[in-house]
PAGUBA-218635 format. One line per field, with one value per residue (C-alpha): residue in three letters; x, y, z. Coordinates in steps of 0.001 Angstrom, whole numbers. Each point is the difference from the previous one (the first is absolute). Example, Ala and Ser with C-alpha at 12.3 -4.5 7.8 and 13.67 -1.06 7.14 Angstrom:
BEGIN
residu: [Ala:Ser]
xx: [12300:1370]
yy: [-4500:3440]
zz: [7800:-660]
***
This chain:
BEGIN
residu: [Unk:Unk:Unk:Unk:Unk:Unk:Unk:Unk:Unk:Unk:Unk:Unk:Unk:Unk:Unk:Unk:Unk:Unk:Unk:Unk:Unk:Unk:Unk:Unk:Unk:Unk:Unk:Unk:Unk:Unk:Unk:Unk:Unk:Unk:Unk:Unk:Unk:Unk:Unk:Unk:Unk:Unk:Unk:Unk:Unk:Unk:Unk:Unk:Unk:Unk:Unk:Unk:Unk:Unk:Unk:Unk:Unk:Unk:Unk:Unk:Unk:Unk:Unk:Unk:Unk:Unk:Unk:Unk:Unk:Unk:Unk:Unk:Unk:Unk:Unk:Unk:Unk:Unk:Unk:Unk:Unk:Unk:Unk:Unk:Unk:Unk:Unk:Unk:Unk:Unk:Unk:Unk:Unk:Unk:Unk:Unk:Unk:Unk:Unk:Unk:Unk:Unk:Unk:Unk:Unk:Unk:Unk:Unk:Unk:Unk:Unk:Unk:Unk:Unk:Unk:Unk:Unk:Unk:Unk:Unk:Unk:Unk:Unk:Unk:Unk:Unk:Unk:Unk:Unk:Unk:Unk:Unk:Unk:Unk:Unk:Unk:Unk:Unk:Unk:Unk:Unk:Unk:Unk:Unk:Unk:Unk:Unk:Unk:Unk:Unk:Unk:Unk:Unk:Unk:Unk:Unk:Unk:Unk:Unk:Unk:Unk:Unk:Unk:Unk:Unk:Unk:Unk:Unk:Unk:Unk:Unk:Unk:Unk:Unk:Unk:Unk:Unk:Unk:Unk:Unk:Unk:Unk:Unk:Unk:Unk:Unk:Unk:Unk:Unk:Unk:Unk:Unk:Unk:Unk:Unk:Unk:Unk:Unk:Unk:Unk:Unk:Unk:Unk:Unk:Unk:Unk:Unk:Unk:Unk:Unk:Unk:Unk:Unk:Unk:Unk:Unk:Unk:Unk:Unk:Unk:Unk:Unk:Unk:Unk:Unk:Unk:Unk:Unk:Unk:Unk:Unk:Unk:Unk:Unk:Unk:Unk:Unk:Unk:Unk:Unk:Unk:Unk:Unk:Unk:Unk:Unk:Unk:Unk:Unk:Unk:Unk:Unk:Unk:Unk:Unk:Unk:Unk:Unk:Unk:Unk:Unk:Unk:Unk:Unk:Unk:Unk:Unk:Unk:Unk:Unk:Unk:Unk:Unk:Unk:Unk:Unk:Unk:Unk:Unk:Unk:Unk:Unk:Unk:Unk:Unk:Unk:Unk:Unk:Unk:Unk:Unk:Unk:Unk:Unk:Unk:Unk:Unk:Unk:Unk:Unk:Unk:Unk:Unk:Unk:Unk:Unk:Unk:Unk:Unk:Unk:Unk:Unk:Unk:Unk:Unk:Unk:Unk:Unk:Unk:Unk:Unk:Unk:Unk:Unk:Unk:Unk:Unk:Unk:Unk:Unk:Unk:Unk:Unk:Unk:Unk:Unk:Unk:Unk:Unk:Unk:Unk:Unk:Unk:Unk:Unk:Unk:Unk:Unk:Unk:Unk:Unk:Unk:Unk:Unk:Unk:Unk:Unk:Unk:Unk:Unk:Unk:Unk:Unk:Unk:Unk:Unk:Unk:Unk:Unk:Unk:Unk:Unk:Unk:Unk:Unk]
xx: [12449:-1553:-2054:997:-2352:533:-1923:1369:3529:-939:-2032:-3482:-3278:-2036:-2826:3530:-299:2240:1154:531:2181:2008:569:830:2809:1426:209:1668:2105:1632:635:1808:1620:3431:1505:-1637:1230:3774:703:-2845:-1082:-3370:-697:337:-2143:-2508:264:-451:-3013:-1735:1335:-1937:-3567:67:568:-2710:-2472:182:-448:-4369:742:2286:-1193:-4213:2318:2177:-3604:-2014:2925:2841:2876:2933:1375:-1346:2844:1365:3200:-1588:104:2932:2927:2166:-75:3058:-352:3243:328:-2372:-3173:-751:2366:550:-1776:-668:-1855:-2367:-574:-688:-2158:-2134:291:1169:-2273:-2116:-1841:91:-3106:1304:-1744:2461:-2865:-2294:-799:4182:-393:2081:3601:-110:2140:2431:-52:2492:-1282:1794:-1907:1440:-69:-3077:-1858:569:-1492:-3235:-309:-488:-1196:1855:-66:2575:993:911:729:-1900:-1586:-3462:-2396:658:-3531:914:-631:-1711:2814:-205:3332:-1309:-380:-3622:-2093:1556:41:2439:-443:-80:3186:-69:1976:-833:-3844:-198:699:3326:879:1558:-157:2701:-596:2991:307:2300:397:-2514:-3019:-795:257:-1455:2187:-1179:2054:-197:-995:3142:-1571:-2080:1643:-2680:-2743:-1893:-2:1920:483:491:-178:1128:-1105:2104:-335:829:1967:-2902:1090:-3726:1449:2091:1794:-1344:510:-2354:-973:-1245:-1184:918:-1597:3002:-1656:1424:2916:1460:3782:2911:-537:-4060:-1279:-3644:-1469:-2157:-2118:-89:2456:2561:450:-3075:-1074:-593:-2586:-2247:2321:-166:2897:2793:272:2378:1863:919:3077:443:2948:509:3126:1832:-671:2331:-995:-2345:289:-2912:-185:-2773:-3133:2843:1596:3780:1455:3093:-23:3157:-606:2451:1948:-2014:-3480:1008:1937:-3060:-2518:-2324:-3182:986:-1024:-254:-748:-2837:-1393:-3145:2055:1991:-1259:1168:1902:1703:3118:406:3455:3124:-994:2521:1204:-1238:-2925:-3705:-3032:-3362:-2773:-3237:-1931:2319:1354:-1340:-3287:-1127:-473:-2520:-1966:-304:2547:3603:3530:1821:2765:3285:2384:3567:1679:3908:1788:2377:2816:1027:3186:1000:144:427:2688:-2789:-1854:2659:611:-3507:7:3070:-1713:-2917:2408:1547:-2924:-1505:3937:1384:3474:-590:3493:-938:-2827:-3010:1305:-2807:872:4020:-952:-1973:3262:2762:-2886:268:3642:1000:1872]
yy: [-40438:-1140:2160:1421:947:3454:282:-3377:1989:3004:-2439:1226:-1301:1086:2681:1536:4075:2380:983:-3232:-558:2931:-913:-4113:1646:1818:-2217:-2877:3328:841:-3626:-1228:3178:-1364:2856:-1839:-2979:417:-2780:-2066:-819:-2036:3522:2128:-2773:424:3912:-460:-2126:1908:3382:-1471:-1046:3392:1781:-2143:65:4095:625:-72:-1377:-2243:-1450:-305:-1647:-2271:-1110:-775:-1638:-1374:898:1516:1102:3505:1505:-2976:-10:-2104:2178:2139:-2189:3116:1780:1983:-405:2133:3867:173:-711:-426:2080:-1819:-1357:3582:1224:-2786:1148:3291:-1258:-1090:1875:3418:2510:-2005:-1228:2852:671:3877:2985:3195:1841:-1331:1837:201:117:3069:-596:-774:2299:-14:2549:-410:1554:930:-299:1174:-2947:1140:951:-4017:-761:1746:803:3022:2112:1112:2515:-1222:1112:-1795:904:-2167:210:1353:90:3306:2156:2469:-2990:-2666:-2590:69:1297:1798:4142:1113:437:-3074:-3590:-3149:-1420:-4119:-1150:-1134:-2780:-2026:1537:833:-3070:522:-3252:-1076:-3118:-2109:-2967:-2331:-2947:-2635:-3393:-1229:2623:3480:1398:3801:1738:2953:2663:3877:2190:2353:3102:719:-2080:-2509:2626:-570:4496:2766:3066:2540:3301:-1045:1839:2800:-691:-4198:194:-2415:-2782:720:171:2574:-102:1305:524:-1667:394:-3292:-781:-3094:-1567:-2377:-2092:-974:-3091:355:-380:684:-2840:483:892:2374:-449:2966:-1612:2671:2508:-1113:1075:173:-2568:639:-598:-1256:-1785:340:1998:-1573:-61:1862:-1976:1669:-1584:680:1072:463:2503:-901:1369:956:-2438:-2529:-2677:-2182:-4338:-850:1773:-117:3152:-119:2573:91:2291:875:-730:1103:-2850:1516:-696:-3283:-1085:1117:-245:2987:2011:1203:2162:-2395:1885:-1760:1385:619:2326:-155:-2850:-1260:-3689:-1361:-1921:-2628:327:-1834:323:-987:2192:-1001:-1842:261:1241:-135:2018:-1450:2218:3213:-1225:299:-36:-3263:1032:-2934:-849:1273:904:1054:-1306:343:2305:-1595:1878:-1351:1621:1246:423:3359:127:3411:1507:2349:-230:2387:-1637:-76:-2322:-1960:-618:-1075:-2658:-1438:-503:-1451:-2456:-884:-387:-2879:-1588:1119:1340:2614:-37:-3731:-1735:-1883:-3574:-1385:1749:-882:-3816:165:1504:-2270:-3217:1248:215:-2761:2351]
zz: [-30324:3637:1059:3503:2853:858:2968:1462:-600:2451:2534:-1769:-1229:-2538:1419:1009:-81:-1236:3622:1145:-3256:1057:3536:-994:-2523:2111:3116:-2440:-1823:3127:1026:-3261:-1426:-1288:2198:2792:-697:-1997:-1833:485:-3239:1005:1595:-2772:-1910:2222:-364:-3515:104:2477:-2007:-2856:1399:1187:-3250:-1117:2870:294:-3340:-287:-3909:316:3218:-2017:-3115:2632:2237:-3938:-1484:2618:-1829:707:-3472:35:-1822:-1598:1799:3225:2293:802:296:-1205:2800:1856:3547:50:-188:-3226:460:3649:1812:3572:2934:897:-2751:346:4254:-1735:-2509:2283:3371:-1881:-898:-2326:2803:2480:1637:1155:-481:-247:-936:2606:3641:1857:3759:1844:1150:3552:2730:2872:3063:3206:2836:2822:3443:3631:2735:1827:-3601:-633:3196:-46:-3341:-1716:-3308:-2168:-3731:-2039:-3624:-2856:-3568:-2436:-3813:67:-2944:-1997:267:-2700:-2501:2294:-160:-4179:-290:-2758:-232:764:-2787:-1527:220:-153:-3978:-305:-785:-3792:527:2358:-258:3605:1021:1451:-1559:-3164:-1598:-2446:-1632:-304:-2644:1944:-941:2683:-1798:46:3342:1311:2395:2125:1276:1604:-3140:-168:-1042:2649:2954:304:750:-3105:-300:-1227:1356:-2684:2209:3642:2953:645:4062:98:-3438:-1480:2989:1181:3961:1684:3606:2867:3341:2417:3609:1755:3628:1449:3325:1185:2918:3080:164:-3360:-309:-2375:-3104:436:-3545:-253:-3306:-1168:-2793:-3385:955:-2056:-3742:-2170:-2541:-3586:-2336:3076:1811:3757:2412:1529:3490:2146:2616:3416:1691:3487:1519:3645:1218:3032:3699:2244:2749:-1326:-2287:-1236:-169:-1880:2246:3097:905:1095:2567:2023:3709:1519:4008:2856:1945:3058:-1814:-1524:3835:2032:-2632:-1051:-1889:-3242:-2758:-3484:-3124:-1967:-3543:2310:2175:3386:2503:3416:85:3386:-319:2265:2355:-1188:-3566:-2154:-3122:-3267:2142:-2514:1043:-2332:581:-1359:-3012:65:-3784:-3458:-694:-2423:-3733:-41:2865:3505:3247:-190:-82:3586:607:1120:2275:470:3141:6:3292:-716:2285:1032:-1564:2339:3930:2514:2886:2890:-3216:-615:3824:894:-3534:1991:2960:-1598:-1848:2844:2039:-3018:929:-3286:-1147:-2021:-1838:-786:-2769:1666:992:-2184:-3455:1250:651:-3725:-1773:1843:-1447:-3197:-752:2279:2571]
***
């Protein structure tokens, strides 16, 4: 029989080591499995030859007989041209990605330090709290660490035994025979949930979980600016790690409840005054509600309703940075609803002293309409 060159076959050379064996087998595995590649029979030739350099090359005796002597009659059946790539012996493209990316080559530690669960707080702020920011106590409910048994879970005067199966390593191991070698698959030891001890008297006050929940008072310092979406993280108040693991960390999310006359834009606050037809005809000084307070603002005569107005640094203060949003004021003309006759009477003069027909629609808006519909 010709001798074959196993390493040539998975793309090796000789000072080759066992890892590198491993990774070249799989790489060509996953190219040329036949359920890769159905019904291309050069494939599953190449799956076969590759197949058998690695039975060869993994196995430490065969592989010192195969580099001494070159052969490839180990078993004197050359090789392993018997093999099922069906349902038998292999089992499917899948048991191969598991094989190889499964737990056999998991680098976890269930056993090892486990980091607390993080948490999630909405808080609810008025306008003005927003603005200027404020502090605040909150209360959450979280898992402490038990201090009748000092997070052991175990009763006081006792201890947590090692776990006799998985010898306190929260891990145990099975070592599967396939057709590619023997293979070592780790998974959660299921008699003690991966924690490597038993609890044979639990703590009567955490019920041997080693944590117990808890009511908890925080204060919060919410600077100025922030809005409704903004997100405070408050490293280590969250839910306590085990076995050394850090906390968790408790996220505040701001929510901002709505005021009766203000409305926010970014750092820009938005606020719509009422003005008489008087004050807007004639113009006037008016009172303009701010989050500072009250302050004077003239409007200029013949000011149109819905006409804006910004006044500089009366807005939000900046979250990051320095100075302050503007506020924005948008002026609405009200138009009185109920008239006295002598009222009425003097409006009619005044219209007819500006030349207009009161029972009649401003010739310009007219002209506009009679454009518009072709009239």
């Amino acid at each position: 029989m010709v001798a074959k060159d196993y390493y040539a076959v998975l793309g090796l050379d000789k000072n080759a080591s066992e890892d590198d064996i491993k990774k070249a087998f799989r790489k060509l595995a996953l190219q040329y499995h036949p359920d890769k590649n159905p019904g291309d029979k050069a494939a599953e030739e190449k799956f076969k030859e590759i197949n058998e350099a690695y039975q060869v090359l993994s196995d430490a005796d065969r592989k010192a007989q195969y580099d001494q002597f070159g052969t490839t009659d180990f078993n004197g059946q050359g090789g392993f041209g018997g093999f099922d790539f069906g349902g038998g012996g292999f089992g499917g493209f899948e048991d191969i990605f598991e094989t190889f990316f499964g737990g056999g080559f998991s680098n976890g530690r269930p056993n090892g330090p486990q980091r607390g669960a993080d948490l999630q707080y909405t808080l609810n702020l008025t306008f003005e709290e927003a603005a200027f920011g404020v502090t605040k106590d909150i209360e959450i409910v979280r898992n402490e660490e038990c201090k009748k048994c000092s997070g052991s879970g175990a009763k006081p005067g006792t201890n947590p035994q090692k776990c006799d199966k998985c010898n306190g390593t929260g891990q145990v191991k099975v070592q599967k025979r396939t057709a590619f070698g023997s293979f070592v698959t780790v998974s959660t030891c299921d008699k003690c949930g991966g924690k490597g001890t038993i609890i044979k008297e639990a703590c009567p006050d955490c019920h041997g979980s080693g944590k117990v929940r808890r009511n908890r008072k925080i204060t919060i310092k919410v600077p100025a600016g922030v809005d409704t979406g903004n997100t405070m993280p408050l490293r280590g108040e969250g839910e306590p790690g085990s076995k050394g693991g850090g906390n968790g960390d408790l996220y505040v999310n701001i929510n901002i409840l709505p005021h009766k006359i203000f409305r926010r834009d970014g750092y820009d606050v938005i606020c719509e005054i009422p003005i008489s037809f008087p004050q807007a005809t004639l113009g006037a000084e008016i009172d303009v509600p701010t989050i500072d307070g009250l302050i004077k603002y003239t409007i200029p005569e013949g000011t149109q309703s819905g006409t804006i107005f910004r006044i500089k640094s009366k807005g939000i203060p900046k979250i990051r940075g320095y100075g302050r949003g503007d506020e924005i004021i948008k002026v609405i003309v009200e138009v009185p609803k109920k008239l006295n006759e002598k009222q009425k009477e003097l409006l009619r003069q005044f219209a007819e002293s500006c030349g207009e027909d009161v029972n009649e629609q401003r010739k310009s808006f007219f002209d506009k309409v009679k454009d518009a519909f072709g009239m």
